[in-house]
C-alpha positions in Angstrom: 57.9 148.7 181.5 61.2 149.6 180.2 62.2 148.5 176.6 65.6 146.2 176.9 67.4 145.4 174.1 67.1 141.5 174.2 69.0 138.8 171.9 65.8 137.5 171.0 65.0 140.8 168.7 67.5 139.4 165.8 65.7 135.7 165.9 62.5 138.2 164.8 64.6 140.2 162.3 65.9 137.1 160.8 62.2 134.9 160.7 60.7 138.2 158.9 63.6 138.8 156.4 63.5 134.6 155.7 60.1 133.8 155.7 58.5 136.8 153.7 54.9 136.0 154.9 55.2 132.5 154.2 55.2 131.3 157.9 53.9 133.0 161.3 56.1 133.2 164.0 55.3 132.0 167.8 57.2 133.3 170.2 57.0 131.0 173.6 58.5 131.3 177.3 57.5 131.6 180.6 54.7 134.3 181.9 56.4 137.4 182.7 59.8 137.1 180.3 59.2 140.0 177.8 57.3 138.1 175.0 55.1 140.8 174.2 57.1 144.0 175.1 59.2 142.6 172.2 57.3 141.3 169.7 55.1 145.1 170.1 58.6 146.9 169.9 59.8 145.0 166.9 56.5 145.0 165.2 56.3 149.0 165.7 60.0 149.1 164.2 59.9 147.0 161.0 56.3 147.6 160.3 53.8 150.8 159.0 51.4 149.5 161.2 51.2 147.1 164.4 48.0 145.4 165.2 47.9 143.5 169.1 45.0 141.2 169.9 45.1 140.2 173.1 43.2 137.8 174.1 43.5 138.0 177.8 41.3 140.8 177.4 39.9 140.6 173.9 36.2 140.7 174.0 33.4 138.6 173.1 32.7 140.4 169.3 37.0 140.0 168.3 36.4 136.0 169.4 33.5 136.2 167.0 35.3 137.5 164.1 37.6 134.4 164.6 34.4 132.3 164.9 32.6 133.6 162.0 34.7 135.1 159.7 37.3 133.1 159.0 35.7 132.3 155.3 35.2 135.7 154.5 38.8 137.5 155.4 37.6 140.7 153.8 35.3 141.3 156.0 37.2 139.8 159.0 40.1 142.1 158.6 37.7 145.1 158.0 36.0 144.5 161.4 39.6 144.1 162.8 40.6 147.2 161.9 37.9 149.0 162.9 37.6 147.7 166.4 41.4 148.3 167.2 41.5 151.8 164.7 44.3 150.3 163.2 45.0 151.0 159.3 46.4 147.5 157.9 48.5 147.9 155.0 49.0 145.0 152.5 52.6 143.7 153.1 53.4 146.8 155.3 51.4 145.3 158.9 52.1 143.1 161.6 49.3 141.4 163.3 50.2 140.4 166.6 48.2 137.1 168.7 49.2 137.7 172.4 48.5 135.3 174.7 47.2 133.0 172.1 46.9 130.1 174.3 43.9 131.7 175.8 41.9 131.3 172.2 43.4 128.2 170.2 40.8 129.0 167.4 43.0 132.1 166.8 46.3 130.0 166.4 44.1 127.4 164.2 43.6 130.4 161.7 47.3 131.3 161.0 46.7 128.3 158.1 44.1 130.6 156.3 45.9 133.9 157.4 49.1 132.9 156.0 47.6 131.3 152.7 45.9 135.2 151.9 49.5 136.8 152.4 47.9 140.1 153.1 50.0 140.4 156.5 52.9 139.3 158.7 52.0 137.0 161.9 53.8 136.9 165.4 51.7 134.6 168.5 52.9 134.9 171.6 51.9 132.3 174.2 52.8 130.3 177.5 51.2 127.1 177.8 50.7 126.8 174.1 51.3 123.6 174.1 49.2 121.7 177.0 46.9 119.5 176.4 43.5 122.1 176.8 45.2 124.2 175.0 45.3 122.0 171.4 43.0 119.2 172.0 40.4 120.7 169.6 42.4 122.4 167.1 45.0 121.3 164.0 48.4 123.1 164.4 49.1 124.6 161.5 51.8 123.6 159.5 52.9 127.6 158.9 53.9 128.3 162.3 57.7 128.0 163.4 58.7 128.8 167.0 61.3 130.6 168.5 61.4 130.2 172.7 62.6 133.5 175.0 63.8 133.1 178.0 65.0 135.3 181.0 67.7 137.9 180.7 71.1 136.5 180.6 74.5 137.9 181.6 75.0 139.7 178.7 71.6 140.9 178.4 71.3 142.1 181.9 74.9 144.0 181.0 73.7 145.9 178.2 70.3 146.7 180.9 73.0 148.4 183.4 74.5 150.5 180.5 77.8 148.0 181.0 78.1 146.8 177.0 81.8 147.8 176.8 82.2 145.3 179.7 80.5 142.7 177.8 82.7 143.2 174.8 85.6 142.7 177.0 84.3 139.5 178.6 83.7 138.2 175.2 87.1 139.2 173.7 88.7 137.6 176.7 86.3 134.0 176.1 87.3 134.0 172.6 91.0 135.5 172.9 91.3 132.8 175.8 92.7 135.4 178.3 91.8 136.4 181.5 90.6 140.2 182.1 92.5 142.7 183.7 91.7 142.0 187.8 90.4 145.3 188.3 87.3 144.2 185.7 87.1 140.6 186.4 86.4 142.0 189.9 84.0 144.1 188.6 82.3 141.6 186.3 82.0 139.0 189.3 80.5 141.8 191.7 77.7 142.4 188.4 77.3 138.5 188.2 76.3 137.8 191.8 74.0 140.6 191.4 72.7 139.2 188.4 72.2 136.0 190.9 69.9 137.5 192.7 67.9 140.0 190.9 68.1 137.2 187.8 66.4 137.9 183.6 63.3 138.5 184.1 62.6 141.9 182.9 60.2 143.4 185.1 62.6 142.4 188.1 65.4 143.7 186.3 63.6 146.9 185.3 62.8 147.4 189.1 66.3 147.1 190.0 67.8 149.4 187.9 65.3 152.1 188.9 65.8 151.5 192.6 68.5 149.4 192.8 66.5 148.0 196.3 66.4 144.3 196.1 63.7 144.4 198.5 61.8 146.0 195.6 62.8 143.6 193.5 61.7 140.6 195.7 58.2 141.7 195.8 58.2 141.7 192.4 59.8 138.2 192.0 56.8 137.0 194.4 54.2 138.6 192.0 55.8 135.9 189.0 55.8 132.8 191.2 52.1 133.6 192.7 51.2 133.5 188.7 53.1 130.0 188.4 51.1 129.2 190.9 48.1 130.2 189.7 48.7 128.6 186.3 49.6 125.4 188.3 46.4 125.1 189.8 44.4 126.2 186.6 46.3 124.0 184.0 47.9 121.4 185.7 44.8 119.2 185.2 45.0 115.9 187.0 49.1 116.2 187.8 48.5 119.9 189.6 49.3 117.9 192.9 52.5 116.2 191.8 54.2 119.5 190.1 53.0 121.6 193.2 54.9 118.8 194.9 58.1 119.1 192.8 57.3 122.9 192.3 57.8 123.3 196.1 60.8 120.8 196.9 62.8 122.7 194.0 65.3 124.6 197.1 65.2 121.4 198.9 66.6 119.2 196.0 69.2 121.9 194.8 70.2 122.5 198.2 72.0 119.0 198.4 75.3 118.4 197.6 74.1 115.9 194.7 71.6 117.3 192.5 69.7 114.8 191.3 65.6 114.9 192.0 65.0 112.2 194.8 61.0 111.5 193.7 60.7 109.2 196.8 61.2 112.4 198.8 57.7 113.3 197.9 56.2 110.6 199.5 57.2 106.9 200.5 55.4 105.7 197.6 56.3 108.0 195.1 57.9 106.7 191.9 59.6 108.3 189.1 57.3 107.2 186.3 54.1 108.7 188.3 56.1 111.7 188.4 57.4 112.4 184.0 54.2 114.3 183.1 54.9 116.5 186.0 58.1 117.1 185.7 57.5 117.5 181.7 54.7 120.1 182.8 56.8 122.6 184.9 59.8 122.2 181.9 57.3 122.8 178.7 55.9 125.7 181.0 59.6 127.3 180.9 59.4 127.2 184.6 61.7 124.9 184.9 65.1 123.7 183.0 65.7 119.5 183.3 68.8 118.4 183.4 69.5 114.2 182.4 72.3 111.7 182.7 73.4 111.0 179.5 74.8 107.6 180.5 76.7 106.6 177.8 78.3 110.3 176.8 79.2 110.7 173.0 77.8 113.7 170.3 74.4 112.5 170.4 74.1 112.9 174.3 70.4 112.7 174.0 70.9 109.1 172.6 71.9 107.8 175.7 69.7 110.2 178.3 68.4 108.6 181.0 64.7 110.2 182.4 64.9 108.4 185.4 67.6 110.6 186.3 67.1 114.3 186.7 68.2 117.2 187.5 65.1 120.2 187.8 66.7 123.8 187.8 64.7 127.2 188.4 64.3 128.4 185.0 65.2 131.9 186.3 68.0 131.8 189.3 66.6 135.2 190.8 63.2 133.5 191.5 65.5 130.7 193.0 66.7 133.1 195.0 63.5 134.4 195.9 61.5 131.0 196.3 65.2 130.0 199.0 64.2 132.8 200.9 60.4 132.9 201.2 60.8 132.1 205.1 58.8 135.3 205.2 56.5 137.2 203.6 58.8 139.9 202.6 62.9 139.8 201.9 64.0 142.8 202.9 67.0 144.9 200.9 69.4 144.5 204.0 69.4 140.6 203.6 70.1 140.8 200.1 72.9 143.4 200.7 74.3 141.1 203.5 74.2 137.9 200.9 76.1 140.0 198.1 78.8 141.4 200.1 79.4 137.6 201.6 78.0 138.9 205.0 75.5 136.1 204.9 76.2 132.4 203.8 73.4 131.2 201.4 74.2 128.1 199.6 75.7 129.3 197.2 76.9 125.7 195.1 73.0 126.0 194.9 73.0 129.4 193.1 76.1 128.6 191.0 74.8 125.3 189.2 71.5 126.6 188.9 72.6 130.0 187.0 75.0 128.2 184.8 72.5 125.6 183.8 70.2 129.2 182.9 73.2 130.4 180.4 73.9 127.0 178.9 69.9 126.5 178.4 69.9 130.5 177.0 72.6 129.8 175.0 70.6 127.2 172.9 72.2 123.8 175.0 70.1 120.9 176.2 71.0 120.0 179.5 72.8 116.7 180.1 75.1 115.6 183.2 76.8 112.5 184.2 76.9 110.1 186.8 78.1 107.0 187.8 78.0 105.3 191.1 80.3 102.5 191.2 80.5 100.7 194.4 83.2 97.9 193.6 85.8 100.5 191.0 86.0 104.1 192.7 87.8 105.3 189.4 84.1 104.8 187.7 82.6 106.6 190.0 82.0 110.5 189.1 79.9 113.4 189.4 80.0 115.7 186.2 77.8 118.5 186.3 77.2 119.3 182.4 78.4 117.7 179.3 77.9 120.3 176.1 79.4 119.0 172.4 81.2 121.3 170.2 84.5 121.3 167.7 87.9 119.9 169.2 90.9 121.7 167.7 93.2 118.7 168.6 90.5 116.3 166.9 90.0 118.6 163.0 87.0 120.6 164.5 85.1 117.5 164.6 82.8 117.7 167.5 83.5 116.3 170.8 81.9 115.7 174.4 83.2 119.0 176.6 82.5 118.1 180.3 81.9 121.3 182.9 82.7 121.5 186.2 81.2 124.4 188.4 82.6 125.8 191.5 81.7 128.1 193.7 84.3 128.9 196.0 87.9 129.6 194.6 89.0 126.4 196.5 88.7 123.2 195.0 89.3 119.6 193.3 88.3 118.8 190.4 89.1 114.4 190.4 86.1 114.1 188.3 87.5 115.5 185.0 90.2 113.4 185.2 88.5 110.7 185.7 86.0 111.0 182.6 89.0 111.9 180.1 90.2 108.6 181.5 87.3 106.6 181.0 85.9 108.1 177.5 89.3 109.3 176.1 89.1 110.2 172.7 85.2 111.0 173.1 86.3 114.1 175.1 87.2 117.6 173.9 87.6 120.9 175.8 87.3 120.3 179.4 86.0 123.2 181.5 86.2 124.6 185.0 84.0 127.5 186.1 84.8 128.7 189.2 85.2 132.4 190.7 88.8 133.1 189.5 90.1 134.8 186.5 90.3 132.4 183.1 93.3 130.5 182.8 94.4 127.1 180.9 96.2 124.1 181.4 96.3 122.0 179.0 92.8 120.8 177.6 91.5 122.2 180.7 90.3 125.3 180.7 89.3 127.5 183.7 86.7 130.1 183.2 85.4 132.8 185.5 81.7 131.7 186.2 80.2 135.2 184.2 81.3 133.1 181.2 79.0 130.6 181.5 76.7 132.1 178.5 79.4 132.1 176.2 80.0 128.2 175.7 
């Protein structure tokens, strides 16, 4: 698979420059986002040598090592090395733990491995964190944790050769003005694309080669059969209730209010039956949650209310995908029709979902608000993100920035109003994203929806 340059190579260069072989370094995220391609690329970089064990297919004499010679590291790197014909080189090696769910004992080690300071350490895992997959082991204390998710924007820019246009659309974010038309045209015509092929590099890689989305479905089909797969192998006594919210995901998104209706899954569903499931597909980076922060101030969590959410596809092409599995294949001609507006999909749908993706990339948690007040219509409001960052009008001290997105270039936007209104001097920057060039008005400020990844 092609290499891509990826935003999550720096979080590597920085962990290795910082921690000096005092810490190892898992990398998590979903099955199929690049975890190991990167890791192996940085590791052949930035080291002399690169040692992978990967224990989806490492054999029974490698778990053995692990087993029984973890008291005598000599030996244990000796036998290492030999089995792989890797040279290690004291300070000058990475060893590499993909797929490091599959063999906790291996991630119980990085205590002892780190302690003899021979060698650098980079897991890589999905699931790492489910219950089978630590019940028996001590997590060491050495490990920090970096997650990688699917491509965004900017990422799948610099895939398509297009980095001078993501310079521009970051000048223009941070300039506050709005790109020439003839490249904001451009730049929306590369984000609806994005839409539907989405980050995940093997989809991404397809397109680029082909550029036949019907290629790129297929592949896209391949990833959720795995989810699938993992559902029913690790989803332990809840596998029923997140197949259930797995499969009503384009269902729930599709309405005009977000918000996961649990009683859809049955007439005697509840919400409580339903956390562990819902914290299952999220903690597999399969999904991104979303939760009313009821009482909106800089500690949105403070106030998040779990009763309350809002489940997005981790990865909007598999959205995309998983909305149009009416068949067995989606051919390119249907995909064509849907970017050249041919073909209505719901596209409010798409549009929330991939700006949840860039805020969530872009290192946000995901809060909304809502309030549905029957008796005072001005209390009642639909907000579809909140994010906190510095106010210029308030010192740089940080402040509540609510975000509207819109998918059509027609629109209202009564619900910003209404929550300056009602929070007042909680409230900063207030945001639009909609299809049209970036503009502002006031505290307002309108930007085009490919902007999403820079808040």
């Amino acid at each position: 698979m092609e290499v891509f340059e990826r935003k999550g190579y720096r979080k590597l260069e920085e962990w290795a420059s910082t921690s000096q072989g005092t810490t190892a370094l898992l990398v998590e995220g979903a099955r199929r986002v690049g975890k190991s391609t990167l890791v192996e690329e940085f590791g052949h970089r930035n080291y002399r040598t690169c040692l992978t064990v990967d224990f989806s297919k490492a054999p029974n004499e490698v778990l053995e090592y692990f087993r029984d010679l973890r008291n005598d590291l000599d030996s244990f790197f000796m036998y290492l090395s030999s089995f792989y014909g890797v040279e290690l080189h004291k300070r000058q090696s990475l060893i590499i733990f993909d797929e490091v769910q599959l063999y906790p004992k291996a991630r119980e080690a990085i205590k002892q491995l780190v302690a003899d300071g021979r060698y650098d350490y980079i897991e890589t895992g999905s699931l790492v964190s489910i219950r089978e997959n630590v019940k028996d082991i001590l997590i060491p204390s050495e490990e920090e944790s970096i997650r990688l998710d699917p491509m965004d924007f900017e990422e799948f820019l610099w895939a398509l050769r297009e980095k001078p246009l993501s310079t521009a659309i970051a000048d223009s974010f941070h300039q506050r003005k709005p790109l020439p038309d003839l490249l904001h045209r451009k730049a929306m015509r590369l984000f609806r694309e994005y839409m539907l092929v989405g980050g995940m590099p093997q989809a991404v890689s397809a397109y680029i080669k082909t550029h036949d989305f019907g290629k790129v479905d297929r592949v896209k089909r391949t990833i959720l059969k795995l989810y699938r797969e993992d559902i029913a192998k690790h989803g332990g006594t809840n596998k029923l209730r997140i197949t259930r919210i797995f499969d009503n995901l384009v269902g729930q998104l599709s309405k005009k209010e977000k918000k996961f209706n649990v009683t859809s899954l049955g007439k005697d569903a509840k919400s409580r039956d339903y956390d562990d499931a819902f914290f299952w597909l999220s903690d597999a980076f399969i999904t991104n949650d979303c939760f009313n922060s009821t009482d909106p101030s800089v500690g949105l969590s403070i106030s998040e209310d779990h009763s309350t959410v809002k489940c997005y596809v981790a990865d909007t092409g598999l959205l995309t995908t998983l909305a149009l599995a009416d068949s067995a294949t989606t051919g390119n001609s249907l995909y064509r029709d849907i970017l050249l507006e041919r073909i209505e999909i719901n596209e409010g749908m798409l549009t929330e979902n991939v700006v949840a993706q860039l805020l969530r990339t872009s290192g946000h948690r995901l809060f909304f608000y809502s309030r549905n007040d029957r008796e005072n219509p001005d209390n009642r409001m639909e907000i579809d993100f909140l994010i906190t960052e510095p106010y210029k009008h308030a010192a740089m001290k940080h402040r509540v920035s609510p975000i509207e997105v819109k998918s059509s270039k027609r629109y209202r936007a009564i619900s910003l109003d209404k929550f300056k209104n009602k929070f007042n001097k909680k409230v900063g920057t207030r945001y639009i994203l909609h299809p049209r060039p970036l503009s502002v008005e006031g505290d307002i400020v309108k930007l085009p929806l490919y902007m999403a990844g820079l808040l």
